[in-house]
C-alpha positions in Angstrom: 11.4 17.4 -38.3 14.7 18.8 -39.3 16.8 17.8 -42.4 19.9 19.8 -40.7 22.8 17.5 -41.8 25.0 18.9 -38.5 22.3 17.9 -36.4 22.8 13.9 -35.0 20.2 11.6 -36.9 18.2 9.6 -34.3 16.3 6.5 -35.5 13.0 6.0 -33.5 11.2 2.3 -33.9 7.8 2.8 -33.4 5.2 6.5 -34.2 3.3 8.3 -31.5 5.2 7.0 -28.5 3.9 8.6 -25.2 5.4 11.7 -23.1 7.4 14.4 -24.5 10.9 12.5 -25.3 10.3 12.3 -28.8 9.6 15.6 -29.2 12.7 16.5 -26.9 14.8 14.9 -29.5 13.0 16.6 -32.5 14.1 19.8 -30.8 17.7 18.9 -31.1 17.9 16.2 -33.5 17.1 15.0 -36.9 14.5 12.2 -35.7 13.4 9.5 -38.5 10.3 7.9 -37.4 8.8 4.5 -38.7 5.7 5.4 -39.6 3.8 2.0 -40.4 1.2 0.6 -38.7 3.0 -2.6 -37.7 6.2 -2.4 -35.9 9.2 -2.8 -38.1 10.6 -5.8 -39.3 14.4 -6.9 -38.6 15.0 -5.6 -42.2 13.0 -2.0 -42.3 14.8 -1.4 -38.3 18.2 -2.3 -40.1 16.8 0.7 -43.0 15.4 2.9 -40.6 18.8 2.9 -38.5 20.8 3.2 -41.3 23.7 6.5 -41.1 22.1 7.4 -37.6 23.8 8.6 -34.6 21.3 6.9 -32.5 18.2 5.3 -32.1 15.2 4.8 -29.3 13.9 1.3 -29.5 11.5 -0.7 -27.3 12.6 -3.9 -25.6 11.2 -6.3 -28.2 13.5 -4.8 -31.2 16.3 -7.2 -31.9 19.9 -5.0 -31.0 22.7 -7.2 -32.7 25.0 -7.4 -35.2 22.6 -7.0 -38.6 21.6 -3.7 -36.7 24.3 -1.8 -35.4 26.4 -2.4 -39.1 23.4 -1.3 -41.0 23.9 1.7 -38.6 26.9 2.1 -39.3 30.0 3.7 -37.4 28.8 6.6 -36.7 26.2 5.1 -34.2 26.7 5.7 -30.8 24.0 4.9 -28.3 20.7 2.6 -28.7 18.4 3.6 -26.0 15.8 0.9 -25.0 12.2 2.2 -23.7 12.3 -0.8 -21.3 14.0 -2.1 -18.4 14.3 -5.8 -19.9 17.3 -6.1 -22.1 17.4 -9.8 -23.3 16.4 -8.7 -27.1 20.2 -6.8 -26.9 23.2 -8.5 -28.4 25.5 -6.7 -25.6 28.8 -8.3 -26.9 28.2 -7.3 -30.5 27.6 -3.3 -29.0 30.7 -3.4 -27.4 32.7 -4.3 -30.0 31.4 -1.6 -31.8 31.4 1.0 -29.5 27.5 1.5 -28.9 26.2 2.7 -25.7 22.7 0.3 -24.6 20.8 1.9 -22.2 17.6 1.0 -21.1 15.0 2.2 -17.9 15.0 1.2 -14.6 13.5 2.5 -11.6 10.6 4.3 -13.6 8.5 1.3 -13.9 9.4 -0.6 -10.4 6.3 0.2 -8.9 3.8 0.0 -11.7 5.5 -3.3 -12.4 4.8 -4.1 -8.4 1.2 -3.0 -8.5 0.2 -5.9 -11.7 2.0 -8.7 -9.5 0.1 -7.9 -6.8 -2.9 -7.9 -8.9 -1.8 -11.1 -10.7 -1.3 -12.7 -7.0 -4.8 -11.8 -6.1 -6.9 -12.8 -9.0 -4.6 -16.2 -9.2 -5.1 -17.0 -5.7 -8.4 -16.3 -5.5 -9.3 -17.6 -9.0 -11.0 -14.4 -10.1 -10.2 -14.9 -13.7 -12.4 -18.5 -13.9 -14.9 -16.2 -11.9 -15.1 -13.7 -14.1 -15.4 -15.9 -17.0 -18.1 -17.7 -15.6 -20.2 -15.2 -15.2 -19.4 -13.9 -18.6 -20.7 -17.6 -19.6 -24.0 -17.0 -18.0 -23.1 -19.9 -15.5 -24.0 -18.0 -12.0 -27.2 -19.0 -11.4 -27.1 -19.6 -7.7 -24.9 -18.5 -4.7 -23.2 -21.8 -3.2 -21.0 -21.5 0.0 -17.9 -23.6 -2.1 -18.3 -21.4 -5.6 -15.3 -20.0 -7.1 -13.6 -20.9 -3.9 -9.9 -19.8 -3.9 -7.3 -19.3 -1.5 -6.1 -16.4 1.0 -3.2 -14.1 0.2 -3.3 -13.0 4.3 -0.8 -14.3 6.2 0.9 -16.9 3.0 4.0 -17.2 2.3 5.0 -15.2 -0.4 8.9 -16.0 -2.5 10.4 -13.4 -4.6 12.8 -15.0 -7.0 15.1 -12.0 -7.5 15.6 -9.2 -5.5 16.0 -6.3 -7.0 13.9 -2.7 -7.7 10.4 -4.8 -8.6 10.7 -7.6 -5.9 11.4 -5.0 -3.6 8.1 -3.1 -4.6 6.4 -6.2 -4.6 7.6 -6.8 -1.0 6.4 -3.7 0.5 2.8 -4.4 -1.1 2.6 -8.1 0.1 4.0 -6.7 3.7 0.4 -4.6 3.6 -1.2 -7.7 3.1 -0.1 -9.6 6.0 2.5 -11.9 3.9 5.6 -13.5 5.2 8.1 -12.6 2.6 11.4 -14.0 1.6 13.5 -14.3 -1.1 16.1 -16.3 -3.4 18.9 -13.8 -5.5 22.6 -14.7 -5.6 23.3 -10.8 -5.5 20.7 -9.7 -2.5 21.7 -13.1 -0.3 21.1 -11.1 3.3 17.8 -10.7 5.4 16.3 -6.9 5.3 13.7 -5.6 7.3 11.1 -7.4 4.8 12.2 -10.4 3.5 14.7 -12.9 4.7 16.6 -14.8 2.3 16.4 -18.9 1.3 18.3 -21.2 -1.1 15.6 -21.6 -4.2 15.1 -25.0 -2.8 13.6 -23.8 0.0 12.3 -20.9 -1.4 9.9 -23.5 -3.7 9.5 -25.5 -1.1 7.9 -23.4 1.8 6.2 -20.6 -0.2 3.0 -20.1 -0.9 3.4 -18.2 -3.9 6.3 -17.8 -5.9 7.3 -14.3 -8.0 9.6 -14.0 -10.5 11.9 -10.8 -10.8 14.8 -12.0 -12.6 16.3 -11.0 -16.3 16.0 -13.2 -19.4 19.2 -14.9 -20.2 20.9 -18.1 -20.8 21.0 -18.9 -17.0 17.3 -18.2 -16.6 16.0 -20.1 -19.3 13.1 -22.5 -18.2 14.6 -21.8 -14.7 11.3 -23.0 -13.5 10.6 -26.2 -15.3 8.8 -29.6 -14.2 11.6 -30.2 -11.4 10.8 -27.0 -9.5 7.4 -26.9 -10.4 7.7 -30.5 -8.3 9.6 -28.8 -5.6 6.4 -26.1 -5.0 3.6 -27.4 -2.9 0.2 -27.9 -4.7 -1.7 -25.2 -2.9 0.9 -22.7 -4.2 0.6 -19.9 -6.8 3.3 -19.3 -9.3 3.5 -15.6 -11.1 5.8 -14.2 -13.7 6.1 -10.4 -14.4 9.7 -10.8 -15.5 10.0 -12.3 -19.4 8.7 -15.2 -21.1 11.2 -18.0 -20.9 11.8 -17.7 -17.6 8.9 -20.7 -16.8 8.9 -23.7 -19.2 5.1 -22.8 -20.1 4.1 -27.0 -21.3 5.6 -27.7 -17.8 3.6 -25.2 -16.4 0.3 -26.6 -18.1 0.8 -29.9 -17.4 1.4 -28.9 -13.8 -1.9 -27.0 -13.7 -4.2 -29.7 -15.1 -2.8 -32.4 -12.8 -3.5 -30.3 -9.6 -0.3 -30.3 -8.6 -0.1 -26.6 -9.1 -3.1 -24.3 -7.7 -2.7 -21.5 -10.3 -0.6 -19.2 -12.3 -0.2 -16.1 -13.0 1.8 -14.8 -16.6 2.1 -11.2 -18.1 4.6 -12.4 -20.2 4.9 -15.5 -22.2 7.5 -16.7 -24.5 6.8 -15.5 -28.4 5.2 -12.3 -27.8 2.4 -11.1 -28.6 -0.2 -14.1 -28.8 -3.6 -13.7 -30.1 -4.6 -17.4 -31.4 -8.0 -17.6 -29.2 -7.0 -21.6 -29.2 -3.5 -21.0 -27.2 -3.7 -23.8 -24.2 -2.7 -20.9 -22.0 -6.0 -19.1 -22.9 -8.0 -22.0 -22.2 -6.7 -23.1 -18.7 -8.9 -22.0 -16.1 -6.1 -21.8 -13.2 -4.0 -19.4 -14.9 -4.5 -15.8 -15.5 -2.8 -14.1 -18.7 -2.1 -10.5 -19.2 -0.5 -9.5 -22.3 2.5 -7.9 -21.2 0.9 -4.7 -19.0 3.3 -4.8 -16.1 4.4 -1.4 -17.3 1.3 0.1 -18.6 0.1 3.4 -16.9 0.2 6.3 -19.1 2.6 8.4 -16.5 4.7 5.1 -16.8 5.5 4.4 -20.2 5.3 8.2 -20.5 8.6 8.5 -18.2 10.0 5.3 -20.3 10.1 6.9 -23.5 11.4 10.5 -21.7 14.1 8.7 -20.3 15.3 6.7 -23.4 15.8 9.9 -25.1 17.4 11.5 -22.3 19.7 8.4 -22.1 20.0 9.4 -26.4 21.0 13.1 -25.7 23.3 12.7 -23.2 25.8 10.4 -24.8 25.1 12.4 -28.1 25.9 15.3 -25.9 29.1 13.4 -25.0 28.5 12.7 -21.4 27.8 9.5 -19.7 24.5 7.6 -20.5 22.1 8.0 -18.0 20.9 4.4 -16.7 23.1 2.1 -19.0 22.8 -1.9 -19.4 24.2 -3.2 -16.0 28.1 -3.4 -16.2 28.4 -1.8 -19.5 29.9 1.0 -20.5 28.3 4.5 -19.9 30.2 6.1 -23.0 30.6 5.1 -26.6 34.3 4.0 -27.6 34.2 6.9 -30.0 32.1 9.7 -29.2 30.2 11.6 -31.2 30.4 15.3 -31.5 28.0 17.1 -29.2 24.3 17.6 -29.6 23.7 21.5 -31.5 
C-alpha cells in the first residue's frame, strides 16, 4: 500500500473484504486496513480513521460523533458496505460535512431469495424437521408428521415496499400468493400487490414480511398488539433489522399458539452465539444469522460499490448511491483523487 502523503488516506474497517474494491482504492489511495482478527472496537475505528480522507465500513460500525472527530476535518465521505444505515448518526455527518453512502439495489434480490426461503421453511416447519432428524427422532412415516402449512395460494403482506419487497413480490407471485402491501411512501396498487392499512395488512395475511429501515419509528413496530392483530395460522418473517419485532413478544406469541411460526435473519444485538438463547430453542421459529446478503457475487458488488461511492466524492463528484435525502457532496470537498 502506498505511504504517498498527496494521495487521500482511506480508512477500511475490516481485512480481506470480497471483490476488487479494496484493491481499486489501493490503486489510487493510501488505504489503512485493520488488520485484527476481531472487528474493531468503537476505540481502534476512532484510531484507524484518524487524519483520513475517508473510510469503507460495514453497517454494523457505529458512524457518529466520537468517529467523524477522531477523523478529523479533513474527512469527507464514509461509505457503508450495506444497504441498512441505522448504525449512522446522519445529523452528526451533516454537520460536519461527511458524505454517508451506503448500497442499494445490489443486494435486492439476494435479499428476496432468503425471505422466500425463510417463508418456506417457516411455513412448512422445515427447521423442527430438520432438527428432528438430526435428533435421531424419525423412526416411522406418519401421515400428520412435521405437518406445516402451504405457501400456494396464502396471503402474503409486505410491510414496506421498496427494492426487497418488490423482489420478494415477484417470487411469491411464482408461487401462487396473493400479495399486498402496507408503506406510507408506495400507498397505490401495482400490477402485484395492492395496498392495505397495516391493520388490515395483519389482519388478513397469511404471512407477514418485513422490509422496512431501523429507526426510531420502527422500533418494536411489531410488538404483542400486532402480533394480536395477525391470525394464528400466520407466519411472521424479518429480513430487515433487529428491532423492528419486539423478540420476548414474539416468543411469547409462539409458545401460546397464537402465532404459527417465525422467521428472523436478524435479531436485535448482533451476532448471538449463546447455544441457550430462547430464540435458538423455539421450535416454530427459524434463525439465520444475518445471511440475507450473503452470495459471494453479492457482497462482492457491496464492497465494489462502497469504494466507488469513496472515489467518487474523493474525486469531487457526487456520491454514487448516498443515504436517502442526504447530501451527495461533502460541505468541503476534498481535492481530487491522483
Amino acid at each position: 500500500m502506498s505511504t504517498d502523503v498527496t494521495r487521500p488516506r482511506v480508512a477500511v474497517s475490516r481485512a480481506g473484504l470480497p471483490g476488487s474494491g479494496i484493491e481499486l482504492l489501493a490503486s489510487r489511495c493510501e488505504v489503512v486496513e485493520w488488520d485484527g482478527a476481531a472487528p474493531p472496537n468503537a476505540a481502534e475505528l476512532a484510531e484507524l480513521v484518524r487524519g483520513c480522507d475517508g473510510a469503507l465500513v460495514l453497517g454494523t460500525d457505529r458512524v457518529g460523533e466520537d468517529l467523524l472527530d477522531a477523523a478529523g476535518p479533513g474527512m469527507r465521505v464514509v461509505a457503508l458496505a450495506s444497504m441498512g444505515f441505522d448504525a449512522v448518526d446522519q445529523a452528526a455527518a451533516a454537520e460536519r460535512g461527511v458524505v454517508v453512502t451506503h448500497t442499494p439495489h445490489v443486494l435486492a434480490e439476494t435479499t428476496a431469495d432468503i425471505t422466500m426461503s425463510l417463508i418456506l421453511m417457516s411455513r412448512r416447519r422445515l427447521g423442527h424437521a430438520v432438527d428432528s432428524m438430526r435428533r435421531g427422532e424419525w423412526r416411522i412415516f406418519q401421515m400428520d408428521g412435521f405437518l406445516g402449512l402451504d405457501v400456494y395460494g396464502a396471503t402474503l403482506g409486505l410491510v414496506g415496499y421498496g427494492q426487497i419487497a418488490r423482489a420478494v413480490a415477484r417470487r411469491a407471485a411464482g408461487f401462487g400468493m396473493r400479495i399486498q402491501h402496507h408503506d406510507p411512501y408506495q400507498s397505490a396498487d401495482d400490477d402485484l400487490s395492492a395496498a392495505v392499512t397495516l391493520p388490515e395488512l395483519l389482519r388478513t395475511s397469511d404471512v407477514v414480511s418485513l422490509h422496512v429501515p431501523l429507526t426510531p419509528d420502527t422500533i418494536n413496530l411489531i410488538s404483542t398488539a400486532e402480533l394480536a392483530l395477525m391470525k394464528p395460522t400466520a407466519t411472521l418473517v424479518n429480513t430487515a433489522r433487529g428491532g423492528i419485532v419486539d423478540e420476548s413478544a414474539l416468543l411469547a406469541a409462539l409458545r401460546s399458539g397464537r402465532l404459527h411460526s417465525a422467521g428472523l435473519d436478524v435479531m436485535v444485538d448482533e451476532p448471538r452465539s449463546e447455544p441457550t438463547d430462547p430464540l435458538f430453542a423455539e421450535p416454530n421459529l427459524v434463525v439465520l444469522p444475518h445471511v440475507g446478503s450473503a452470495t459471494e457475487a453479492t457482497r462482492a458488488a457491496m464492497v465494489d460499490l462502497a469504494a466507488r461511492n469513496v472515489l467518487s466524492v474523493l474525486d469531487g463528484r457526487e456520491g454514487l448511491t448516498p443515504l436517502p435525502g442526504t447530501s451527495a457532496v461533502p460541505a468541503l470537498r476534498s481535492a481530487a483523487v491522483s
